[in-house]
C-alpha positions in Angstrom: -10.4 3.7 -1.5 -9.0 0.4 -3.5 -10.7 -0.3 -6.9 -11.9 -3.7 -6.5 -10.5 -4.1 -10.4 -7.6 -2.7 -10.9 -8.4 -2.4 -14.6 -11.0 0.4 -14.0 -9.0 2.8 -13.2 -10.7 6.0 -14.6 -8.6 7.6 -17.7 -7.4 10.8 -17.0 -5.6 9.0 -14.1 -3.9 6.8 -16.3 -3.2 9.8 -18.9 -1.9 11.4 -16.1 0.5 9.0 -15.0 1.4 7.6 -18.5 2.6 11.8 -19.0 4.6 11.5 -15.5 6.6 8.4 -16.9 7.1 9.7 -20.6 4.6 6.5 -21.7 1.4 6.5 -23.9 -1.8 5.6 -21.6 -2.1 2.2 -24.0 1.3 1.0 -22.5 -0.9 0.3 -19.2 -3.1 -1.9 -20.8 -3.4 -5.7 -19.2 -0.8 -4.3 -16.9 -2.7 -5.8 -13.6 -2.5 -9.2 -15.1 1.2 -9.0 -16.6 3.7 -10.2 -14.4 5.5 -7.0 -14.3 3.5 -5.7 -11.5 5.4 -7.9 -9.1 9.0 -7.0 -10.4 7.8 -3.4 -9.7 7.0 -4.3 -6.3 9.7 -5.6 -5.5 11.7 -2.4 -7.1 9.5 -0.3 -4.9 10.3 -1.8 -2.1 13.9 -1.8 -2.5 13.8 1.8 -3.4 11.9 3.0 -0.4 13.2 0.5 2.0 10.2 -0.6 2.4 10.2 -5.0 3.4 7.2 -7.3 2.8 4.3 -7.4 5.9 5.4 -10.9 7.0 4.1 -12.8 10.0 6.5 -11.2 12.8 5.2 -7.8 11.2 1.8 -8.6 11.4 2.0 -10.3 14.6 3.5 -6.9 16.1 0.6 -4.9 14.8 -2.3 -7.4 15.7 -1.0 -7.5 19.1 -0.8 -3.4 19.7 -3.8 -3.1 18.0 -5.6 -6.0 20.6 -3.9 -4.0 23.4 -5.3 -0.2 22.3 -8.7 -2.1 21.9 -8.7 -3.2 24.9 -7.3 -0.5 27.5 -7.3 2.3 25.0 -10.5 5.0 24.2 -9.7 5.6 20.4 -12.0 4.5 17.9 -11.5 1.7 15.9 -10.6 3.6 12.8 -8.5 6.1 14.6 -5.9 3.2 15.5 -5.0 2.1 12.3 -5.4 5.7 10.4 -3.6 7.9 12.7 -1.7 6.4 15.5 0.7 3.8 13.8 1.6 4.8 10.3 4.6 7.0 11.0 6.3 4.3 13.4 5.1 1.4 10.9 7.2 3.7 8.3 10.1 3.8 10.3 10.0 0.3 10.4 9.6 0.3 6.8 6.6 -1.4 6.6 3.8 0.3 4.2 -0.3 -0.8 4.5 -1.6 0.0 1.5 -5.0 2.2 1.7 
C-alpha cells in the first residue's frame, strides 16, 4: 500500500536500501521534495522501457476495463490486480501499487 507521505518511510527500509546502493540512510533525506526524483523517473523508465501512462494508454485501459465490467463476472479488484498487468508490461506501461 502507498504511504500517503513519502517521507515516512519506516527506517530499516531506508537502511536497507541506502546498504543496496553503497549510500548512508541520511543521503535520502528531503529526497521526495528534491527534484531528483523526477530525473530518476525518467532513468527508470528508460531503463526498463517502461513510457509514461498518457491519454491513449489510459484510454485503452478505461475502455477494457468498462467492457470486463460490463459483460465480464470478475470482481472489481480482480481486473486490475490479475488480469492486465502482464500485457500492460508488454506494452511497457507500469501502474504503480
Amino acid at each position: 500500500m502507498p504511504l500517503n507521505n513519502p517521507e515516512e518511510v519506516p527506517a530499516v527500509v531506508v537502511a536497507y536500501v541506502a546498504k543496496q546502493l553503497g549510500l548512508e540512510p541520511a543521503a535520502f533525506a528531503g529526497y521526495g521534495s528534491s527534484e531528483a526524483r523526477w530525473d530518476h523517473q525518467e532513468q527508470i523508465r528508460d531503463g526498463y522501457g517502461y513510457t509514461k501512462f498518457e491519454f491513449d494508454q489510459w484510454f485503452a485501459l478505461a475502455r477494457w476495463l468498462y467492457q470486463r465490467a460490463w459483460i465480464g463476472n470478475e470482481r472489481p479488484t480482480l481486473l486490475c490486480s490479475t488480469s492486465r498487468p502482464s500485457a500492460w508490461r508488454t506494452r511497457g506501461w507500469y501502474c504503480p501499487g
